[in-house]
N, C-alpha and C positions, 0 to 999 in steps of 0.2 A: 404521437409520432407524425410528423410530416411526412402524406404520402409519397410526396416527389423521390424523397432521400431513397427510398427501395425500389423505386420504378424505372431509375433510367441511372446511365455511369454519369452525367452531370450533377446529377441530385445528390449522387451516392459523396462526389467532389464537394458537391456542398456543403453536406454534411459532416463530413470529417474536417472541413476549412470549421466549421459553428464550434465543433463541438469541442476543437481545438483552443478555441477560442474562448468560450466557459471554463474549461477548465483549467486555463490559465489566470482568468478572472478569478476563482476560484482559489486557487493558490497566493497568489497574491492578498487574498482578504480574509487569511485565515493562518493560522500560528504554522512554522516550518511543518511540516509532514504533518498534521495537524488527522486526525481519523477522517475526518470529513471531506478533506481534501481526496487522501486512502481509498476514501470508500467512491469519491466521485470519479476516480481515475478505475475502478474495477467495474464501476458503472456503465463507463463508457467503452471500455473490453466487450463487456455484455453487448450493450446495443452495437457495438460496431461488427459484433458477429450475427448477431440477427438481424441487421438492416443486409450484409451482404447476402445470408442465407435467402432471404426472399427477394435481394437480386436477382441472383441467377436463375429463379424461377421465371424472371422476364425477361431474359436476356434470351436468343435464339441459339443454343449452344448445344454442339455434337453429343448425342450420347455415350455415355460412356469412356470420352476422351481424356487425355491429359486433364483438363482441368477439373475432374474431380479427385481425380488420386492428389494434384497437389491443394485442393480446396481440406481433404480428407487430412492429408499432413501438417495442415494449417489448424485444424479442430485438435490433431492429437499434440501441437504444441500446446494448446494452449490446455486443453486437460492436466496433462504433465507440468505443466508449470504452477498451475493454480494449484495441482495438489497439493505441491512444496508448498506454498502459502497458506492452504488451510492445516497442515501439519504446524508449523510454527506459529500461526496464531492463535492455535485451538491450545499450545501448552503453555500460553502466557496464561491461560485461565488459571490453573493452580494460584500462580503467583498473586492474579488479581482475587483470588478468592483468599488470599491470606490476608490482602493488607486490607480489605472491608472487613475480616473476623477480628483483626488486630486494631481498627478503631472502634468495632462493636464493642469489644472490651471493656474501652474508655468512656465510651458516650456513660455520661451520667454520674462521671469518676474526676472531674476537673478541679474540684476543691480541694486544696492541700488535705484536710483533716478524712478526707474520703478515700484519697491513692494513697492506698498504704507501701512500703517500702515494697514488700511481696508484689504486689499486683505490678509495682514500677518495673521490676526485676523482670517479673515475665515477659510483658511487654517486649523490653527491650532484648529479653531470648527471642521471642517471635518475631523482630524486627531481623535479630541477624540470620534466623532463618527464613525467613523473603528474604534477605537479601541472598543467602546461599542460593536460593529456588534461581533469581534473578541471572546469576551469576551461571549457573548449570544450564537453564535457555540458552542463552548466548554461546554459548559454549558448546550444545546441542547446533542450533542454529549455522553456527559459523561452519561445522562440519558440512551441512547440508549446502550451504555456499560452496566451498572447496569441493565437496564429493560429488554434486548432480547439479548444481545449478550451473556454473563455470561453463561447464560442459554442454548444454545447452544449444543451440544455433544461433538462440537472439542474444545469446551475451555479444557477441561481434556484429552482428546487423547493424549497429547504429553508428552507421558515415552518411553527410549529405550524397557524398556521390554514389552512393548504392541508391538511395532514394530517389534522385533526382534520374540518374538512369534508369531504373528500373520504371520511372512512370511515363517517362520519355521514349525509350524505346522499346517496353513491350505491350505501352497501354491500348492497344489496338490488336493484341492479341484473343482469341475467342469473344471477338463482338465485345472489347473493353474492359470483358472481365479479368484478362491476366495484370493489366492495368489495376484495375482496383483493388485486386487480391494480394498484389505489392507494396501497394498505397499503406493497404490495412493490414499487412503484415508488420511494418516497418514501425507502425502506429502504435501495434500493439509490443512491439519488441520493446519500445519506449517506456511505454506502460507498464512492462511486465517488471523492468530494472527498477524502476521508483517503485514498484511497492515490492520486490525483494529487498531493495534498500530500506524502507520504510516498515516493515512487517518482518522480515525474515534478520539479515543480517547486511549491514555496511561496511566495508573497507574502501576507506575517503580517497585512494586513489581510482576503486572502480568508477567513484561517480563523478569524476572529472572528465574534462574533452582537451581534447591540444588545442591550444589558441588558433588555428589555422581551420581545425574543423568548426569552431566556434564561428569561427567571423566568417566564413563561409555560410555555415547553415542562417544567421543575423541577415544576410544578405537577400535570402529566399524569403519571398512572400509565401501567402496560405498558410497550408497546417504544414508543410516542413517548415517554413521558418518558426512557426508555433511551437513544432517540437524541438527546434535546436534552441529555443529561447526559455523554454522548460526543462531542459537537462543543463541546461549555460546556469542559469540560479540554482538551481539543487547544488553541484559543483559549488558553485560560488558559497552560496550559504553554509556549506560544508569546510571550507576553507576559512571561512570567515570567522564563523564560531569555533572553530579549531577542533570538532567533535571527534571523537576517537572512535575505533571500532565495533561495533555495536547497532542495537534496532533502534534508528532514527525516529520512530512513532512520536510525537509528540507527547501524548498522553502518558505513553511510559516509561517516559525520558520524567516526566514531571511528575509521573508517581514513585519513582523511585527518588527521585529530590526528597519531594513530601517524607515519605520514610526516616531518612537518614534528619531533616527537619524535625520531627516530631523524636526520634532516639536522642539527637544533642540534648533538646531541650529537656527530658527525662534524666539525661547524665545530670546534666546543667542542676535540677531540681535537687537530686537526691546528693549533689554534692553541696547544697545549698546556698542557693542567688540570696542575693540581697534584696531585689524586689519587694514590694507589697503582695499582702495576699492576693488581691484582689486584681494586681496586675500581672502574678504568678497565674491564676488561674485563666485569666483571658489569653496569654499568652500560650498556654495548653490548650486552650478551645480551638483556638487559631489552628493550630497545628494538628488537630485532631480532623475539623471541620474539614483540611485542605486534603489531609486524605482520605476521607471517606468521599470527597469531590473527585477528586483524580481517577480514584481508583474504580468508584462509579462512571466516569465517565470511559474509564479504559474498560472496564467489563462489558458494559454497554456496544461502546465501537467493536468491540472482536467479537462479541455475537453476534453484530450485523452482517461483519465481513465475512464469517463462516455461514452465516447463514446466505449469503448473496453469491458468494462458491459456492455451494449447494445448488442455491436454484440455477448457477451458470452449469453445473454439470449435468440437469436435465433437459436445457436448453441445447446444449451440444451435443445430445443424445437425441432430441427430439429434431436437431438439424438434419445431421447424420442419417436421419431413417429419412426424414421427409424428401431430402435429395434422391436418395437411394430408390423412393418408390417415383421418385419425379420421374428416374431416366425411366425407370421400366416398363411405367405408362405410358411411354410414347413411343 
């Protein structure tokens, strides 16, 4: 960590124009919602609350004032909000844990004379139950959108002119810090939308902007124009591929392709291709191979994320106290 970024409100500027800035890079060089992407935008949630946290340790500020009750309302957003994410990432496991026991099946089972009708038959039961599992997330999930997420403060936060207000006119409040406390609220509100979109659940109109907030926020240099130019593609790419409503994840967008991929080609089989043996069974390998990949690599990504919520939860606890004994000590 670069010590400037914690040590004064220019650094703290600095570092949200950088980090704005990777993670755009980022998205850009990595498949739509891609985990990686996910996990780099929860990433930088994290550090943007513990660079502020050790802010205000340097900053000469009242005790006891206003800005810790709203510093304290700003921890219990984002608590509250991460929970929702780790509740809906944590029940994609089921589903990723079916469709690795659903290619474990197969490994070894590729040759016509070896998959017997029985074994095809199951399969394709357990495929359409993933799919059911698939189909019940979403459907869980969407609720959690509509019942507690909606509702939320940061679902509306994201207008350039709250942004640009907010850093303009009250960023000289408490020695800079109500400035940067708005900077990095607005930052995180950003962040909070793409990965409810991304992990939770999306309806393709929440992740649009009116063309006027767009070319507005295009306008703005730093991280506001960074983050109007990261919500402008989400939008767009959303529009583009014409995605329906549902978890944008990349990975589990592509394992559930995989899925339904690998059941064709079982129907396909057992109602009997014309193919060669030999290109009958490659053509099951393929499709086997592609989801024990996906699904592997979906299992993989939602452990990390639940596990990076995790450690964000003792990070906000251990902010929380360490403020707490800040004021008292002095």
């Amino acid at each position: 960590m670069d010590p400037s970024s914690a040590s004064s409100v220019n650094g703290y500027y600095s570092f949200l124009n950088r980090s704005m800035d990777d993670l755009e890079r980022v998205y850009l060089s990595n498949n739509f919602m891609s985990v990686h992407f996910l996990q780099r935008a929860l990433c930088l949630l994290r550090t943007s609350h513990s660079h502020l946290t050790l802010l205000v340790q340097k900053l000469n500020l009242p005790v006891g004032d206003k800005w810790l009750d709203e510093y304290m309302d700003e921890s219990s957003k984002l608590w509250e909000a991460c929970l929702v994410i780790k509740s809906a990432v944590s029940s994609i496991e089921n589903f990723s844990s079916a469709g690795i026991s659903i290619a474990s099946t197969l490994d070894g089972h590729y040759h016509h004379r070896r998959l017997s009708p029985q074994l095809s038959r199951q399969v394709i039961r357990a495929i359409t139950g993933c799919r059911r599992e698939a189909i019940g997330i979403e459907a869980e999930n969407r609720a959690l959108m509509e019942n507690r997420v909606q509702r939320f403060p940061f679902w509306s936060e994201l207008t350039a002119a709250t942004v640009m207000e907010s850093s303009t006119k009250l960023q000289n409040g408490f020695s800079g810090f109500r400035g940067v406390l708005y900077a990095t609220r607005n930052m995180s509100s950003l962040l909070l939308v793409v990965l409810m979109n991304g992990l939770v659940y999306c309806v393709p109109s929440d992740a649009t902007l009116s063309q006027t907030q767009t070319q507005t926020q295009n306008q703005v240099s730093g991280f506001v124009g960074a983050m109007g130019r990261l919500q402008q593609r989400v939008a767009a790419e959303v529009g583009r591929t014409g995605m329906r409503k549902g978890i944008l994840m990349h990975e589990y967008r592509r394992s559930k392709a995989a899925l339904e991929e690998l059941k064709a080609e079982l129907e396909r089989r057992g109602g009997g291709g014309g193919e060669s043996e030999e290109e009958g069974e490659r053509e099951l390998r393929e499709r086997v191979e592609n989801v024990k990949g996906y699904f592997g690599n979906l299992r993989n990504g939602t452990e990390s994320i639940v596990s990076q919520i995790d450690d964000f939860f003792d990070e906000i606890v251990e902010g929380r106290k360490k403020l707490l004994d800040f004021c008292s000590h002095r």
